[in-house]
C-alpha positions in Angstrom: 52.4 21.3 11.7 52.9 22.8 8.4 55.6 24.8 7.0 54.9 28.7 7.7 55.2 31.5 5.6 58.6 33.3 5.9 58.8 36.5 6.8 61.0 39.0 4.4 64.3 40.5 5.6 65.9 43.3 2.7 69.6 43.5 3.8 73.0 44.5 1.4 70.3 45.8 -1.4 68.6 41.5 -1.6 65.3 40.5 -0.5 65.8 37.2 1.6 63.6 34.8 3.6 63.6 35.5 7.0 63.0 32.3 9.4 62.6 34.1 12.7 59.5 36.1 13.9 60.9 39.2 15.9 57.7 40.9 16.3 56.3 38.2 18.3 58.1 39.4 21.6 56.2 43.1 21.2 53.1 41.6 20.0 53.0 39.4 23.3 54.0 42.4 25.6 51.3 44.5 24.2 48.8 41.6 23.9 48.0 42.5 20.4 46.9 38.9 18.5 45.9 38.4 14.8 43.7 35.8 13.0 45.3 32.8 11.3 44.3 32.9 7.4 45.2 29.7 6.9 48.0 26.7 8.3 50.9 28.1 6.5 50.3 31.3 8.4 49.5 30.1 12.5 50.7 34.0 13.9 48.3 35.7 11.3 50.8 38.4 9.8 53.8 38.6 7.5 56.2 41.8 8.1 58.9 42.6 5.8 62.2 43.9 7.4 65.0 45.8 6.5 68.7 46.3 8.2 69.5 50.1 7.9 73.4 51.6 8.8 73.5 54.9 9.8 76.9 56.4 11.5 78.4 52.6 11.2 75.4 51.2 13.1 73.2 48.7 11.4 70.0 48.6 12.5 66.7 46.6 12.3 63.3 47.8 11.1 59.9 46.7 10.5 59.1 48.1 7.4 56.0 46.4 6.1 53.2 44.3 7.8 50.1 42.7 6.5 48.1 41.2 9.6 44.6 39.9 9.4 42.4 41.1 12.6 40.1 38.8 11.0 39.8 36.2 8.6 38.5 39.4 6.3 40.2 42.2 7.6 43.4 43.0 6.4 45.8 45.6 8.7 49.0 47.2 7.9 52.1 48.6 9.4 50.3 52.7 10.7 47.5 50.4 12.1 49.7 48.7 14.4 52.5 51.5 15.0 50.0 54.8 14.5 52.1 57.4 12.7 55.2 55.2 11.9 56.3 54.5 8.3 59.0 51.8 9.5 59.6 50.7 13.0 63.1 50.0 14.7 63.1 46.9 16.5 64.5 47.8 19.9 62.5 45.0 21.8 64.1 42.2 19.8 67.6 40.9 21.2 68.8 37.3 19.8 69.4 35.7 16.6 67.8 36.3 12.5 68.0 32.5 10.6 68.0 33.6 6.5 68.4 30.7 5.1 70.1 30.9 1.8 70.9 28.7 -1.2 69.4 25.1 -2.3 66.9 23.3 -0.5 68.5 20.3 0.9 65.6 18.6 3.0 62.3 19.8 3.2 59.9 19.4 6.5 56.3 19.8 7.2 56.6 22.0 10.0 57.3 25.7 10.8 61.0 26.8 9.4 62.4 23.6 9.8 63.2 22.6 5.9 67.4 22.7 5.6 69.4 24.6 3.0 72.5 24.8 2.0 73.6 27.4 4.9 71.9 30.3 7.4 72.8 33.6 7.2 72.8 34.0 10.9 72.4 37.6 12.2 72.9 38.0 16.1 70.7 41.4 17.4 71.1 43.5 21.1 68.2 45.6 21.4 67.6 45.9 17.6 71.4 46.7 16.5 73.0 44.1 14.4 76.4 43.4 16.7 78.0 40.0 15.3 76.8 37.9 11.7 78.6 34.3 10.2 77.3 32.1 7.6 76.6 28.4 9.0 76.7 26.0 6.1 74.3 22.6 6.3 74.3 19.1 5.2 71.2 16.8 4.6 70.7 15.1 7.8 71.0 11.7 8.2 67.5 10.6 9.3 68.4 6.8 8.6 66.9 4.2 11.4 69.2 2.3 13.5 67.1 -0.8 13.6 69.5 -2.2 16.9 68.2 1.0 19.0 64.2 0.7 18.9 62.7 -1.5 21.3 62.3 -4.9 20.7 58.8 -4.9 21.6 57.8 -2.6 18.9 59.8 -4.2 16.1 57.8 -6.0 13.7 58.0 -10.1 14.4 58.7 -12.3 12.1 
């Protein structure tokens, strides 16, 4: 699989690569599906995000979408949400990954190329209620020679 396109998450004033898709729960309830342009992009839309306080609160919006219905035809965020210049996010509860920093490995599939730490952001019903910064480390991705099968090591 190939690495996807990031979504886009404005929080604190910054633009930052989001690594979570939180429209895809509504989009599954409301059977809505878009076109893949290409293998960087398998769900067929990019929204852009932003984290709003009001009264204390922080909330979550969608605040931009590009979404191909087709391969040619390009929709936006009023042709998904009629009448709505942003959209808060009540369907999504669980967890934003931003990953922030240095790359420190990258890999050919979805979001999972490591950096230097996540911004993690944890989300009930579209209100931000708890956020912590987990750092990384490359992974060690060496072969312990002693643990694969005998039968598939090479003779010699």
């Amino acid at each position: 699989m190939t690495a996807q396109v990031s979504e886009r998450l404005i929080y604190s004033g910054k633009e930052i690569p989001l690594f979570t898709n939180p429209l895809a729960l509504y989009l599954k309830q409301a059977g809505i599906s878009f076109e893949s342009p290409h293998t960087a992009n398998w769900r067929g839309y990019v929204g852009s995000w932003q984290i709003i306080e009001s009264d204390g609160v922080e909330r979550l919006y969608l605040v931009k979408l590009s979404a191909h219905k087709t391969y040619e035809v390009i929709i936006g965020l009023s042709d998904v949400f009629p009448g709505y210049d942003k959209v808060f996010a009540h369907w999504f509860t669980g967890e934003l990954r931003c990953p922030q920093g240095a790359q420190l490995k990258y890999r050919h599939m979805g979001y999972g190329s490591i950096y230097e730490y996540d911004l993690l952001m944890e989300f009930k019903q579209g209100i931000l209620v708890a956020k912590h910064a987990k750092h990384n480390e490359v992974p060690d991705e060496s072969i312990d020679i002693d643990k694969i099968p005998s039968f598939l090591r090479k003779q010699q």
